[in-house]
mmCIF file of the N, C-alpha and C atoms, coordinates in Angstrom:
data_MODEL
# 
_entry.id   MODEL 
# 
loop_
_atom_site.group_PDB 
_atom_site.id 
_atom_site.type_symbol 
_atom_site.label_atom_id 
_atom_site.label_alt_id 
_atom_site.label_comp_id 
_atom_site.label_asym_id 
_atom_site.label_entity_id 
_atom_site.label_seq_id 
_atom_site.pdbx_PDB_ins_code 
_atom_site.Cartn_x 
_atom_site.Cartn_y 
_atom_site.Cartn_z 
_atom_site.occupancy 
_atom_site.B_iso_or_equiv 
_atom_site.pdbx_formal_charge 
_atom_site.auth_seq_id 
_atom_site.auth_comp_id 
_atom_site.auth_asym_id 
_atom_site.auth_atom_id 
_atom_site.pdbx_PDB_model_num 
ATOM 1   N N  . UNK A 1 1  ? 0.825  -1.195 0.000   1.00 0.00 ? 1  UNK A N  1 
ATOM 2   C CA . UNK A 1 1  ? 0.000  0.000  0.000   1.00 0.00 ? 1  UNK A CA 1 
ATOM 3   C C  . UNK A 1 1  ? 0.871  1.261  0.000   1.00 0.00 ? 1  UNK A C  1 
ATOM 4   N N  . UNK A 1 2  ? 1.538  1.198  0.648   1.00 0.00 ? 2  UNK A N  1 
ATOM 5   C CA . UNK A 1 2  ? 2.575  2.242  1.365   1.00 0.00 ? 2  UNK A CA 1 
ATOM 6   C C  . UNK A 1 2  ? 3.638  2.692  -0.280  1.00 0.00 ? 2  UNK A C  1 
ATOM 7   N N  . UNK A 1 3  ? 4.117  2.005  -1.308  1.00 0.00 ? 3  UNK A N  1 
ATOM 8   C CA . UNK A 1 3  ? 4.280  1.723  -2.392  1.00 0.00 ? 3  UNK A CA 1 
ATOM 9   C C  . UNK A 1 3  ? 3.556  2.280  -3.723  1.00 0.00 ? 3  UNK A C  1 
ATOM 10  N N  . UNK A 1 4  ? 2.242  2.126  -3.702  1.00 0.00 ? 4  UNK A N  1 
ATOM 11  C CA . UNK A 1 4  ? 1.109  2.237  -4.050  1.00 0.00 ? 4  UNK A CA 1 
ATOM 12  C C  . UNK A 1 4  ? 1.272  3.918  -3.932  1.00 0.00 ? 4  UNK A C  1 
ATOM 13  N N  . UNK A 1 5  ? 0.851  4.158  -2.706  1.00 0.00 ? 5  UNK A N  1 
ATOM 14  C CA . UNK A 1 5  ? 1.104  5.528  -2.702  1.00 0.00 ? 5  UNK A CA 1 
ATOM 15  C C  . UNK A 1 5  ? 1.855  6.449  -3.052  1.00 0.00 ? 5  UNK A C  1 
ATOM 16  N N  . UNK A 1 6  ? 3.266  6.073  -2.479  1.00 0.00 ? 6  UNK A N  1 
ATOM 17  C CA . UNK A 1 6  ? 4.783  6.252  -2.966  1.00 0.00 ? 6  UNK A CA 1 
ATOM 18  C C  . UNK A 1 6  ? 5.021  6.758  -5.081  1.00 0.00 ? 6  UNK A C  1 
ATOM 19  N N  . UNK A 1 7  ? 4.148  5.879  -5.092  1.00 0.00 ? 7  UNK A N  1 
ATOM 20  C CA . UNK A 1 7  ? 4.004  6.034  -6.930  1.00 0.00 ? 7  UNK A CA 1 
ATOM 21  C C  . UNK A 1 7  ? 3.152  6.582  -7.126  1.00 0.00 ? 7  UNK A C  1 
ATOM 22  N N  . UNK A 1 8  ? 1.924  6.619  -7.024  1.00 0.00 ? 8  UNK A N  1 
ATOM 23  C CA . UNK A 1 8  ? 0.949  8.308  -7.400  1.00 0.00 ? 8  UNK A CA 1 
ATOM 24  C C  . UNK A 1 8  ? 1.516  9.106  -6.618  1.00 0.00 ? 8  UNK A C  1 
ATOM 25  N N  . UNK A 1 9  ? 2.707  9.260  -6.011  1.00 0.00 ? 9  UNK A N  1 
ATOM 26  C CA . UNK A 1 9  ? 2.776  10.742 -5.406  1.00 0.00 ? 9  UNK A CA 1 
ATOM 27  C C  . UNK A 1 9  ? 3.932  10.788 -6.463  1.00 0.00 ? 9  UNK A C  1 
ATOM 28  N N  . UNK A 1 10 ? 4.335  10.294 -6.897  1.00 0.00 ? 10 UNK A N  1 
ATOM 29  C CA . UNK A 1 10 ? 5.490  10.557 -7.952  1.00 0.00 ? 10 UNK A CA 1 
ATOM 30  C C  . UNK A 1 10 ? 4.996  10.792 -9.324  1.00 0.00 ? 10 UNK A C  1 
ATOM 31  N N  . UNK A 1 11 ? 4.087  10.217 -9.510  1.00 0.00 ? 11 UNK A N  1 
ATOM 32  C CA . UNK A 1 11 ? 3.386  10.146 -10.904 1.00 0.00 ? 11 UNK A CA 1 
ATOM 33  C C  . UNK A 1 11 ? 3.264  11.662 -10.995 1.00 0.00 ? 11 UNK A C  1 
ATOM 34  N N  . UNK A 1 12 ? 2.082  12.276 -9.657  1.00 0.00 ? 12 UNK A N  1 
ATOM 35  C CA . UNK A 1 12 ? 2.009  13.690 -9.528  1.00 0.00 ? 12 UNK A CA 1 
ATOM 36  C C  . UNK A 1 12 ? 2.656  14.548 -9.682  1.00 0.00 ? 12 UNK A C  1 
ATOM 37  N N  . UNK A 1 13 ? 3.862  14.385 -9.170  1.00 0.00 ? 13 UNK A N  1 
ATOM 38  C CA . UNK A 1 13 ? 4.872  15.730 -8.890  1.00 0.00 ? 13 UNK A CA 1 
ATOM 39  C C  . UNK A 1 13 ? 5.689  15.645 -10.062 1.00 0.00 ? 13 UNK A C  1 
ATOM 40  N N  . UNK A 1 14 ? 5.854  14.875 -11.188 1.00 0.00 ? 14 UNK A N  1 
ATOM 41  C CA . UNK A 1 14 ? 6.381  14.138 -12.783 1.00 0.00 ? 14 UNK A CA 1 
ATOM 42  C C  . UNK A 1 14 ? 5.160  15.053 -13.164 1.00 0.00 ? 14 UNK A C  1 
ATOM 43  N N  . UNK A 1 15 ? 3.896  14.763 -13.157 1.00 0.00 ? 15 UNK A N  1 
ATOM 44  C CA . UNK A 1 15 ? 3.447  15.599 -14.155 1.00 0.00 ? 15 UNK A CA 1 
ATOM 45  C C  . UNK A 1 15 ? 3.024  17.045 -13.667 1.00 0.00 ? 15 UNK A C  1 
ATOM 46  N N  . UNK A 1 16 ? 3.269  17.177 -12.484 1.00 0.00 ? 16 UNK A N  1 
ATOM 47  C CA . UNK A 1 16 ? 2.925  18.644 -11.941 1.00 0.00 ? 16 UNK A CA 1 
ATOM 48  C C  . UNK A 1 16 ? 4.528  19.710 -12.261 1.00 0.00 ? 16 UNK A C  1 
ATOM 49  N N  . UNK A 1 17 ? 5.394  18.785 -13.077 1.00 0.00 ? 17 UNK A N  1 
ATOM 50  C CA . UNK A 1 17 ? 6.823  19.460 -13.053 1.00 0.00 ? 17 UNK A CA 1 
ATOM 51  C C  . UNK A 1 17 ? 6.127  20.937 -14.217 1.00 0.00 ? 17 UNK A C  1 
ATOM 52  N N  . UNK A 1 18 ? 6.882  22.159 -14.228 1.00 0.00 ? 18 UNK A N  1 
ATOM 53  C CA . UNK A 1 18 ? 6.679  23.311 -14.895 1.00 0.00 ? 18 UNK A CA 1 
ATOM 54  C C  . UNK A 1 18 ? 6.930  22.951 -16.318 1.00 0.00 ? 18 UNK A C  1 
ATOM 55  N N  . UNK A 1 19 ? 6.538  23.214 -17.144 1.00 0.00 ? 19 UNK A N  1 
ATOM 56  C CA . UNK A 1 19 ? 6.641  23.217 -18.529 1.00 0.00 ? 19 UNK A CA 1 
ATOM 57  C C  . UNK A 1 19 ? 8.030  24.351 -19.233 1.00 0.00 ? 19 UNK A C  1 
ATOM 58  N N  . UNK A 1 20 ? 8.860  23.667 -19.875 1.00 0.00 ? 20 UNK A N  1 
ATOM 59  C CA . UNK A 1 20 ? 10.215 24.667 -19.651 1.00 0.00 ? 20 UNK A CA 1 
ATOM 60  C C  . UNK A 1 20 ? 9.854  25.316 -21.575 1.00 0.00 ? 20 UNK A C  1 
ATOM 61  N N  . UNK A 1 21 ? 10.092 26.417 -21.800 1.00 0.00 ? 21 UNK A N  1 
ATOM 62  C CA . UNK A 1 21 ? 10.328 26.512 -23.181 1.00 0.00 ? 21 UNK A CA 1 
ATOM 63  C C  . UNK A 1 21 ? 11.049 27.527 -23.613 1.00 0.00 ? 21 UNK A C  1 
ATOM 64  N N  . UNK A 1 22 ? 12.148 26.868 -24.776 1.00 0.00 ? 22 UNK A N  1 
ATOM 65  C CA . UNK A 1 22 ? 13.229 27.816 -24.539 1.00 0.00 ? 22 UNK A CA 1 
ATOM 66  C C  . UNK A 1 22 ? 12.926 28.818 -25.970 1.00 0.00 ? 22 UNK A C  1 
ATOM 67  N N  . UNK A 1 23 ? 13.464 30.306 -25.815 1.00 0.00 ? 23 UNK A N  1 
ATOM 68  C CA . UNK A 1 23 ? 13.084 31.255 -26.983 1.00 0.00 ? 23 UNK A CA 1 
ATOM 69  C C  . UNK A 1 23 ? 13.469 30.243 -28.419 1.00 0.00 ? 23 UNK A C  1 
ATOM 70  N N  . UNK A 1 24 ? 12.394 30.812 -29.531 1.00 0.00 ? 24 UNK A N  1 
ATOM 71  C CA . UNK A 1 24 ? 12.796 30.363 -30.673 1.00 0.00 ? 24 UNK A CA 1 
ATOM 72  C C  . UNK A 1 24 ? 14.123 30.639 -31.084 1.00 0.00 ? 24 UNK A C  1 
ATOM 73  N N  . UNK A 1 25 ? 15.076 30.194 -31.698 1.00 0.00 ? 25 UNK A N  1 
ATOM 74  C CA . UNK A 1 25 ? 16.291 30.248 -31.971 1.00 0.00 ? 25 UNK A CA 1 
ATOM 75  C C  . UNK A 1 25 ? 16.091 31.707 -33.438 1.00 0.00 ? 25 UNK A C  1 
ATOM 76  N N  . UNK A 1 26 ? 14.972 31.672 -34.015 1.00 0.00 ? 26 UNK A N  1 
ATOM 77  C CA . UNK A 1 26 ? 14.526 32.311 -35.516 1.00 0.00 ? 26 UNK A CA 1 
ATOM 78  C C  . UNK A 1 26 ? 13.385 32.597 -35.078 1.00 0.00 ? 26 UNK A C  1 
ATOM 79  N N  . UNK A 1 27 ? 13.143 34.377 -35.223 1.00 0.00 ? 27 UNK A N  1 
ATOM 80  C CA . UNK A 1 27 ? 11.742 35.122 -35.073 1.00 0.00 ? 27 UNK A CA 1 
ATOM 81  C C  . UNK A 1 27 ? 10.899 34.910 -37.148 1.00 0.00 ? 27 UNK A C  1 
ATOM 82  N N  . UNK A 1 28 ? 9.849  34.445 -37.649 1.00 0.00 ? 28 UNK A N  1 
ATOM 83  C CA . UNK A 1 28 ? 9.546  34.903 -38.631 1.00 0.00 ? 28 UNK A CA 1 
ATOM 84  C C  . UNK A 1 28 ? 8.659  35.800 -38.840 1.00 0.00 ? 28 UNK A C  1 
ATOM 85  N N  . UNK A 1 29 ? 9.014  36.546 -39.622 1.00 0.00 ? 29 UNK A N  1 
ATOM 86  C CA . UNK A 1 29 ? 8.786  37.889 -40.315 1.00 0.00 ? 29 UNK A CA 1 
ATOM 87  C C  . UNK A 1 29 ? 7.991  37.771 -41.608 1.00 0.00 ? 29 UNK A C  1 
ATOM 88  N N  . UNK A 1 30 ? 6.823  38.507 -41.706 1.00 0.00 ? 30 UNK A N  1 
ATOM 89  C CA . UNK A 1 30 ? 6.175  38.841 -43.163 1.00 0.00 ? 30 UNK A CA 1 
ATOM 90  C C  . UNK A 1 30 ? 5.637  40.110 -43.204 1.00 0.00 ? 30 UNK A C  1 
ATOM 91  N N  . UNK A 1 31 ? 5.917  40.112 -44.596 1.00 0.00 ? 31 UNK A N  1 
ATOM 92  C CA . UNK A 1 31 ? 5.452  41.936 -44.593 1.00 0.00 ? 31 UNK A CA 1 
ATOM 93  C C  . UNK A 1 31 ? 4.877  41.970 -46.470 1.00 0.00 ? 31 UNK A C  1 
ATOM 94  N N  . UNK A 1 32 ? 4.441  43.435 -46.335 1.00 0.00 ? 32 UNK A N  1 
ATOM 95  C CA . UNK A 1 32 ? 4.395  43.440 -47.800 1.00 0.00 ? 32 UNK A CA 1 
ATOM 96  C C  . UNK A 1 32 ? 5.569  44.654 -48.577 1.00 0.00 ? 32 UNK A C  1 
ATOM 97  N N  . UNK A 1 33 ? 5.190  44.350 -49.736 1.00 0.00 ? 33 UNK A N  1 
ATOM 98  C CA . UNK A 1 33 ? 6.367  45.650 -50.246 1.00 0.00 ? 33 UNK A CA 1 
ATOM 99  C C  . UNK A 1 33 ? 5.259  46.022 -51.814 1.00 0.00 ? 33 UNK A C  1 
ATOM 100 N N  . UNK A 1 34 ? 5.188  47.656 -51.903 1.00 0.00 ? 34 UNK A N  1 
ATOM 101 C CA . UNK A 1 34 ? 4.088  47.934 -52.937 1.00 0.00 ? 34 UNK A CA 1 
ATOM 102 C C  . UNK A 1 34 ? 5.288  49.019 -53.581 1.00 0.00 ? 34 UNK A C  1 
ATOM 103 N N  . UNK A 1 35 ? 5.176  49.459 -54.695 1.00 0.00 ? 35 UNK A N  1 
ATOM 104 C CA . UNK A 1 35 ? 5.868  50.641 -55.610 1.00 0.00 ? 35 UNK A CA 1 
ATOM 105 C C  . UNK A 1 35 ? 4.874  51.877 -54.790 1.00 0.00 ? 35 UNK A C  1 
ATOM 106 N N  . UNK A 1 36 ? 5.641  52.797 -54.198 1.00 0.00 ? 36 UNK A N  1 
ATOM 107 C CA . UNK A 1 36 ? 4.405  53.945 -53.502 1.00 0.00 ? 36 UNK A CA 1 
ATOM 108 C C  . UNK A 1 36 ? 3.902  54.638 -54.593 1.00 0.00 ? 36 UNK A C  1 
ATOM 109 N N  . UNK A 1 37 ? 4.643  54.894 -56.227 1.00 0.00 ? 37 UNK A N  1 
ATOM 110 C CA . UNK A 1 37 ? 4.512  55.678 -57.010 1.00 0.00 ? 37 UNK A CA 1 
ATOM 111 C C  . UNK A 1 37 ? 3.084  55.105 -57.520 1.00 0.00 ? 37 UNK A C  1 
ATOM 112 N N  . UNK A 1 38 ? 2.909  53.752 -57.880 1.00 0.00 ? 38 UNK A N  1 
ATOM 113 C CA . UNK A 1 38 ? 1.620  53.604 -58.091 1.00 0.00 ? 38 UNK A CA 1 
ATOM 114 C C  . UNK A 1 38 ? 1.047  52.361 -57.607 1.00 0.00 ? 38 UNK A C  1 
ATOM 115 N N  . UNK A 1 39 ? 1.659  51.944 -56.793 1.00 0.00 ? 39 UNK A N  1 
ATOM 116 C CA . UNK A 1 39 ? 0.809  50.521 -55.877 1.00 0.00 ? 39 UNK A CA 1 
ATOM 117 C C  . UNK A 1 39 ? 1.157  49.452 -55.824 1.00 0.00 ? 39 UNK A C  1 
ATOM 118 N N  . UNK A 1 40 ? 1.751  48.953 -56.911 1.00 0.00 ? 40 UNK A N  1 
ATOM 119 C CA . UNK A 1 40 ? 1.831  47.451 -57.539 1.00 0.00 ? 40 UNK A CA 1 
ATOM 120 C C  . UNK A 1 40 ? 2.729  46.988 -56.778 1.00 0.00 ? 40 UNK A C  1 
ATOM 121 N N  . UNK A 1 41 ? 2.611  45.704 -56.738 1.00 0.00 ? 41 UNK A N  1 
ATOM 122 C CA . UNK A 1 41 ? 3.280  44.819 -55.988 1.00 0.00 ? 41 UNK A CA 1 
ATOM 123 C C  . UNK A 1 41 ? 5.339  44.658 -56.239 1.00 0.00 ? 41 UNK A C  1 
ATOM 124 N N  . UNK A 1 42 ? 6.042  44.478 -55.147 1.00 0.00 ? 42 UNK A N  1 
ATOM 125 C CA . UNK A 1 42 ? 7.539  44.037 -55.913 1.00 0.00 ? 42 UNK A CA 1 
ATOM 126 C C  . UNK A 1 42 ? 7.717  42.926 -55.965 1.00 0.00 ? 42 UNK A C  1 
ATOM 127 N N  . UNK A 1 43 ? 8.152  42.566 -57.275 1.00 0.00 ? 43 UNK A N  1 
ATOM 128 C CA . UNK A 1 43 ? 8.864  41.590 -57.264 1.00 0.00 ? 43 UNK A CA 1 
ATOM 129 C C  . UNK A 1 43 ? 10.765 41.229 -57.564 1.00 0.00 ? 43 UNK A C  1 
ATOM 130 N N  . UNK A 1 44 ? 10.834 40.037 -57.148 1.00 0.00 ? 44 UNK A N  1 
ATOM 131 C CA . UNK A 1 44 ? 12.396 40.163 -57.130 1.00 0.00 ? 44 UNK A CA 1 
ATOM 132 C C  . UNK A 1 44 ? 13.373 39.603 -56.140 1.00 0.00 ? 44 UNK A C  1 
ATOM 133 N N  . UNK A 1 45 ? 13.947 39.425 -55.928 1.00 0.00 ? 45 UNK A N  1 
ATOM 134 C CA . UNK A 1 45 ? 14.972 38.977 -55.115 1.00 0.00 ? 45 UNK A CA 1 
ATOM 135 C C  . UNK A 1 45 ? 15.523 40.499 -54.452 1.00 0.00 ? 45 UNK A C  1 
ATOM 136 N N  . UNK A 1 46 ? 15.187 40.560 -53.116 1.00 0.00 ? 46 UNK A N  1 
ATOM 137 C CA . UNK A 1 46 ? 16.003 42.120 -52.507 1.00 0.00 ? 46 UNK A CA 1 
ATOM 138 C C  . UNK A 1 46 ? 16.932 42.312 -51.761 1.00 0.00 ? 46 UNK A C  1 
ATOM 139 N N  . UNK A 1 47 ? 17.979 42.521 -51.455 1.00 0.00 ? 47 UNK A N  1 
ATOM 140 C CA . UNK A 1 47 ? 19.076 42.481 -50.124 1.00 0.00 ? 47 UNK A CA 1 
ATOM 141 C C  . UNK A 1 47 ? 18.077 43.880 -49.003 1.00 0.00 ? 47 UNK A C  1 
ATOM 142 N N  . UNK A 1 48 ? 17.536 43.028 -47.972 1.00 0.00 ? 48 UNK A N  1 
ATOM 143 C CA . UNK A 1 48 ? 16.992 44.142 -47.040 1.00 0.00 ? 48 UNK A CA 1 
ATOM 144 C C  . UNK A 1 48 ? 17.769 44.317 -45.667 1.00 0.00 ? 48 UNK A C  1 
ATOM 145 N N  . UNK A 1 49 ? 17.675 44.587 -45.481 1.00 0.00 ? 49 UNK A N  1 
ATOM 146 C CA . UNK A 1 49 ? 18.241 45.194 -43.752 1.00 0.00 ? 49 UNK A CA 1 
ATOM 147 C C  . UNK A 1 49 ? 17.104 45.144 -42.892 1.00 0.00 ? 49 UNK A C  1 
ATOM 148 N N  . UNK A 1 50 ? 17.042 44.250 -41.738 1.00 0.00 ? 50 UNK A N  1 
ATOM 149 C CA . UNK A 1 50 ? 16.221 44.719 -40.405 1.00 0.00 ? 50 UNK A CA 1 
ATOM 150 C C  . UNK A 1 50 ? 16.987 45.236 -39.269 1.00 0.00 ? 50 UNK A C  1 
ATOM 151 N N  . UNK A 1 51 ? 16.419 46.153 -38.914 1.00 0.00 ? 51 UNK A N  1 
ATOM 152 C CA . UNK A 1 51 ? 16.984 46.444 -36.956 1.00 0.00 ? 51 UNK A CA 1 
ATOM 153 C C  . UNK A 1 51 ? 16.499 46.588 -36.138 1.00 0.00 ? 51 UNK A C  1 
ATOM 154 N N  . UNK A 1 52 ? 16.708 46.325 -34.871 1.00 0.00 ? 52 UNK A N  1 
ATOM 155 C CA . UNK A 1 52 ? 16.118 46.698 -33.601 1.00 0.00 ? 52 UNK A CA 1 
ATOM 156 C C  . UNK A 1 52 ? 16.647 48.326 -33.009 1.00 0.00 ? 52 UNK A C  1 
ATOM 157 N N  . UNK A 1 53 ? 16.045 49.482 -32.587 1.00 0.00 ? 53 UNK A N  1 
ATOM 158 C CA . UNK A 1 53 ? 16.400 50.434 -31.972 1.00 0.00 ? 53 UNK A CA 1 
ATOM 159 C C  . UNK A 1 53 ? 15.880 50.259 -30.427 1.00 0.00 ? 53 UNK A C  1 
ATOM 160 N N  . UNK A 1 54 ? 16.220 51.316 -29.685 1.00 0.00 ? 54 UNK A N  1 
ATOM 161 C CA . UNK A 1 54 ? 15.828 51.417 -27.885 1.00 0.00 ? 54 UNK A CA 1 
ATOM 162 C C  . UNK A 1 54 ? 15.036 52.562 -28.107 1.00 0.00 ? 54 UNK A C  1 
ATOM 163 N N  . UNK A 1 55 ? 14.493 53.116 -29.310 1.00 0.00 ? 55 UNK A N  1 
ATOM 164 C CA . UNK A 1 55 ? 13.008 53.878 -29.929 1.00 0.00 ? 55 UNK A CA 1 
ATOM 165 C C  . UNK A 1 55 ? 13.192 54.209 -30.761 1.00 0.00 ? 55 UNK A C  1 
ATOM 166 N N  . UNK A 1 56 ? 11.684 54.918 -31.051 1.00 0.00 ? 56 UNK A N  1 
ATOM 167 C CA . UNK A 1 56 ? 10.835 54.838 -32.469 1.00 0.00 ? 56 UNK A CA 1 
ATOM 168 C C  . UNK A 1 56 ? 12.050 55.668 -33.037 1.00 0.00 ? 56 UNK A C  1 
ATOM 169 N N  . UNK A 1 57 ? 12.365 57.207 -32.433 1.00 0.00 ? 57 UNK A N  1 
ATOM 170 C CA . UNK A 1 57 ? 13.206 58.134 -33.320 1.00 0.00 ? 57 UNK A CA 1 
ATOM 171 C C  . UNK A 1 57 ? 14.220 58.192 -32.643 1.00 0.00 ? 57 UNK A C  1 
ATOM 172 N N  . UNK A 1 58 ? 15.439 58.537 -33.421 1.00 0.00 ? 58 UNK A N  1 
ATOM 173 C CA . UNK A 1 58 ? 16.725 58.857 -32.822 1.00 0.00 ? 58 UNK A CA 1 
ATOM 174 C C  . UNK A 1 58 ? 17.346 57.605 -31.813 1.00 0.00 ? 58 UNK A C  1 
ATOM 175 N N  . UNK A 1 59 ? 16.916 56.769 -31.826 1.00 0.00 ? 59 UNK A N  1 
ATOM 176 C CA . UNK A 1 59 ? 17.384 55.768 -30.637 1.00 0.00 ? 59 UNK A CA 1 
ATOM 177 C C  . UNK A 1 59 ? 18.691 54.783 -31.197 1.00 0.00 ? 59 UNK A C  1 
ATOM 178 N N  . UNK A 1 60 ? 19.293 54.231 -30.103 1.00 0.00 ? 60 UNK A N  1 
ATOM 179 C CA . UNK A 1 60 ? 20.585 53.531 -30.711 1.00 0.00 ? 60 UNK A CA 1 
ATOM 180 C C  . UNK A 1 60 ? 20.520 52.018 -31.021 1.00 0.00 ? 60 UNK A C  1 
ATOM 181 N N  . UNK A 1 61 ? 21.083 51.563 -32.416 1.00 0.00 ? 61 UNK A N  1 
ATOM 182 C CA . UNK A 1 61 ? 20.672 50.377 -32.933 1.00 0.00 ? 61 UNK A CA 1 
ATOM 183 C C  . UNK A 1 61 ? 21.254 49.011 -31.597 1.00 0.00 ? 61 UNK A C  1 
ATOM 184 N N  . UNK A 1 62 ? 20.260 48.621 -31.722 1.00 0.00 ? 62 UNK A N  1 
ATOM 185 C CA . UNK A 1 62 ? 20.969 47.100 -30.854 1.00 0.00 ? 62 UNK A CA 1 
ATOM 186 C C  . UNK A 1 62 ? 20.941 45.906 -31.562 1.00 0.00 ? 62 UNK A C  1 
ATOM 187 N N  . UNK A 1 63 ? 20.070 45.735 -32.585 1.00 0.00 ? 63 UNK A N  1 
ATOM 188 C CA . UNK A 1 63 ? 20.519 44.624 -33.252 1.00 0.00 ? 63 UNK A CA 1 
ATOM 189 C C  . UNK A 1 63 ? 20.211 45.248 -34.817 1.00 0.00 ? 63 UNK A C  1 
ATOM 190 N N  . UNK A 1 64 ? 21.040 44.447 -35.569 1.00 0.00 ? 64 UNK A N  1 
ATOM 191 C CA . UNK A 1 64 ? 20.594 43.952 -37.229 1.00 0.00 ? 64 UNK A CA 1 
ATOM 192 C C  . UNK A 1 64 ? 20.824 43.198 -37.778 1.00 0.00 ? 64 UNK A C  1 
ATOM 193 N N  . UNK A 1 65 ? 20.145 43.038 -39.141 1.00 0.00 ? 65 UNK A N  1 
ATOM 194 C CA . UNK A 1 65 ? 20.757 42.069 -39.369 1.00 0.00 ? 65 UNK A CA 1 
ATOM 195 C C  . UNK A 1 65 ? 20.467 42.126 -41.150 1.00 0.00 ? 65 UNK A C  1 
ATOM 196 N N  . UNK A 1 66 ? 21.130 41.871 -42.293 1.00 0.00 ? 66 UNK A N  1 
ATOM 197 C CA . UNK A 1 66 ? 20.796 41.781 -43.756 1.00 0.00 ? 66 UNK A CA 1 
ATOM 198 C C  . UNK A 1 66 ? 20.794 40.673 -44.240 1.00 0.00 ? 66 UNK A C  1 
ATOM 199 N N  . UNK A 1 67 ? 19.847 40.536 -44.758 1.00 0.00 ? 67 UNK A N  1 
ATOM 200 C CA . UNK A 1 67 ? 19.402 39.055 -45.901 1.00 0.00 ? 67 UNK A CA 1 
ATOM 201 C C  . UNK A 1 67 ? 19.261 39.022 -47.217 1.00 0.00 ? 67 UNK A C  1 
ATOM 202 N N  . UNK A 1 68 ? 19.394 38.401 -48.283 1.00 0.00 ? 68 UNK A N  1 
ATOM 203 C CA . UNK A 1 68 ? 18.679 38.311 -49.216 1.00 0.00 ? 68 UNK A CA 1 
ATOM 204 C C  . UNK A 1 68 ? 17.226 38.134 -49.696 1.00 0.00 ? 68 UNK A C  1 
ATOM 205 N N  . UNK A 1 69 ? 16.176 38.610 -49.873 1.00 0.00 ? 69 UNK A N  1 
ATOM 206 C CA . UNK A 1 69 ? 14.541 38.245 -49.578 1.00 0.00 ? 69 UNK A CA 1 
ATOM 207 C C  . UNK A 1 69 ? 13.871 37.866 -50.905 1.00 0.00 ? 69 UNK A C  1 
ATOM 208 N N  . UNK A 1 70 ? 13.380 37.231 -51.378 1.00 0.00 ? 70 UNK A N  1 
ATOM 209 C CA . UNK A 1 70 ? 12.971 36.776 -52.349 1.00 0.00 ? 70 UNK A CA 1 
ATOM 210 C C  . UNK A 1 70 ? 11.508 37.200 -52.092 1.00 0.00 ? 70 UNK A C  1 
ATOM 211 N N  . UNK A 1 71 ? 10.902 38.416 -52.928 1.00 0.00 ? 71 UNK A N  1 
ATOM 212 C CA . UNK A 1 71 ? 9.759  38.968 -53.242 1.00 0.00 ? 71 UNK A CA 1 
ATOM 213 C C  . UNK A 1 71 ? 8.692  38.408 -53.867 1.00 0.00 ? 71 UNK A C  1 
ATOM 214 N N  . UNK A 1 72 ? 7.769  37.742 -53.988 1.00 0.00 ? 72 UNK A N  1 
ATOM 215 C CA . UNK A 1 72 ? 6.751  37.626 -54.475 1.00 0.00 ? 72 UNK A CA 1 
ATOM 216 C C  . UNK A 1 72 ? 5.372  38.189 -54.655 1.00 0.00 ? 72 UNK A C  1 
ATOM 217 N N  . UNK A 1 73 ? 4.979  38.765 -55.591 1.00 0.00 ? 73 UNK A N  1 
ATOM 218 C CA . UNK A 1 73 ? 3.577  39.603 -55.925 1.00 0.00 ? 73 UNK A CA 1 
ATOM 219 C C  . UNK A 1 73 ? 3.620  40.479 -54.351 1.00 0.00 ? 73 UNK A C  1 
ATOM 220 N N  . UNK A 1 74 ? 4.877  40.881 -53.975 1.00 0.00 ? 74 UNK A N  1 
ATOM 221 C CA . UNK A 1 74 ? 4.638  41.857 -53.259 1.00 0.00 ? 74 UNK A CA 1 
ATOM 222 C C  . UNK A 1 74 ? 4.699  41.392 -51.498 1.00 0.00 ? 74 UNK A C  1 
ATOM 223 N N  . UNK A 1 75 ? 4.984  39.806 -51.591 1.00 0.00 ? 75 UNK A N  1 
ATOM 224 C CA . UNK A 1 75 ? 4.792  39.535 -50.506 1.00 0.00 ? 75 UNK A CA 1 
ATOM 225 C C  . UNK A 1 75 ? 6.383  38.849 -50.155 1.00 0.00 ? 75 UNK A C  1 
ATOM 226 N N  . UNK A 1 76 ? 6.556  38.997 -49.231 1.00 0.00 ? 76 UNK A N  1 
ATOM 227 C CA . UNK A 1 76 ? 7.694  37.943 -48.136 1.00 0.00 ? 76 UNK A CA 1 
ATOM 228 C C  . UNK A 1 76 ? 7.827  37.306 -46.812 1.00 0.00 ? 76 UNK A C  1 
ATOM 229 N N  . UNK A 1 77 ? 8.541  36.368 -46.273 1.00 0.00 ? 77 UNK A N  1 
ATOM 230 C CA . UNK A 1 77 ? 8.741  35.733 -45.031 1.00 0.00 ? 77 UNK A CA 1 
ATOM 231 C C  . UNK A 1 77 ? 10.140 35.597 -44.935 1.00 0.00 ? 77 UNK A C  1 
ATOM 232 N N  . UNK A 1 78 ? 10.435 35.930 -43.887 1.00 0.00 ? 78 UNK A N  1 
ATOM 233 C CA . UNK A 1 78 ? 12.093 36.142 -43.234 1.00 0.00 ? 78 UNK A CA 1 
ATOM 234 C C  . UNK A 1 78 ? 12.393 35.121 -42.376 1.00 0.00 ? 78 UNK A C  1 
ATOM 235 N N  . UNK A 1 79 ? 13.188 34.773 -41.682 1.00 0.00 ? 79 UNK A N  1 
ATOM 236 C CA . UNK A 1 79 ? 13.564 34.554 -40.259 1.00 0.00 ? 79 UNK A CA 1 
ATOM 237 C C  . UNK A 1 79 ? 14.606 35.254 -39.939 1.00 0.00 ? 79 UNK A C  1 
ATOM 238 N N  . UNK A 1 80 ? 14.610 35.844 -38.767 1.00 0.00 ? 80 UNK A N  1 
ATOM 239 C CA . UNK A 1 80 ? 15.527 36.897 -38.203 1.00 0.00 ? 80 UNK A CA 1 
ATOM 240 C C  . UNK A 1 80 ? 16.217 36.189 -37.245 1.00 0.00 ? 80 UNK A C  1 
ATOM 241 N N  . UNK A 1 81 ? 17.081 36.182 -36.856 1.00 0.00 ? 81 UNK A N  1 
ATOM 242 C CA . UNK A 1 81 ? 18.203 35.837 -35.989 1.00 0.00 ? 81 UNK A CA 1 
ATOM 243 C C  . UNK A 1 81 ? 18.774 34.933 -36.170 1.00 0.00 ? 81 UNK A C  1 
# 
């Protein structure tokens, strides 16, 4: 009995353990890209630049990073980091 117990109290505290999850290694990114002159979509292969600032204006870069992006009808997906 004493056994018995011994093991649902273990079973418990096994599944009562915290759930661990570690940051994605790669944030993904989608965006669009239009010609402002008259709308249309880009296409193309683009070398873009992303960055992180510490704000919106004037603030100092903390991260970046440049890729090659392959454009479609205006649309893309990245992974950053």
């Amino acid at each position: 009995m004493r056994r018995a117990v011994l093991a649902g109290f273990l079973v418990v505290l096994i599944a009562a353990a915290p759930a661990r999850a570690d940051a994605p290694a790669y944030l993904p990114v989608q965006g669009v890209l239009v010609n402002l002159a008259d709308g249309t979509p880009v296409e193309g292969d683009l070398m873009m630049r992303f960055a992180l600032y510490t704000s919106e204006i004037g603030g100092t870069e903390l991260w970046n990073e440049t890729q090659w992006v392959l454009v479609e009808e205006g649309l893309f997906t990245v992974y950053l980091g």
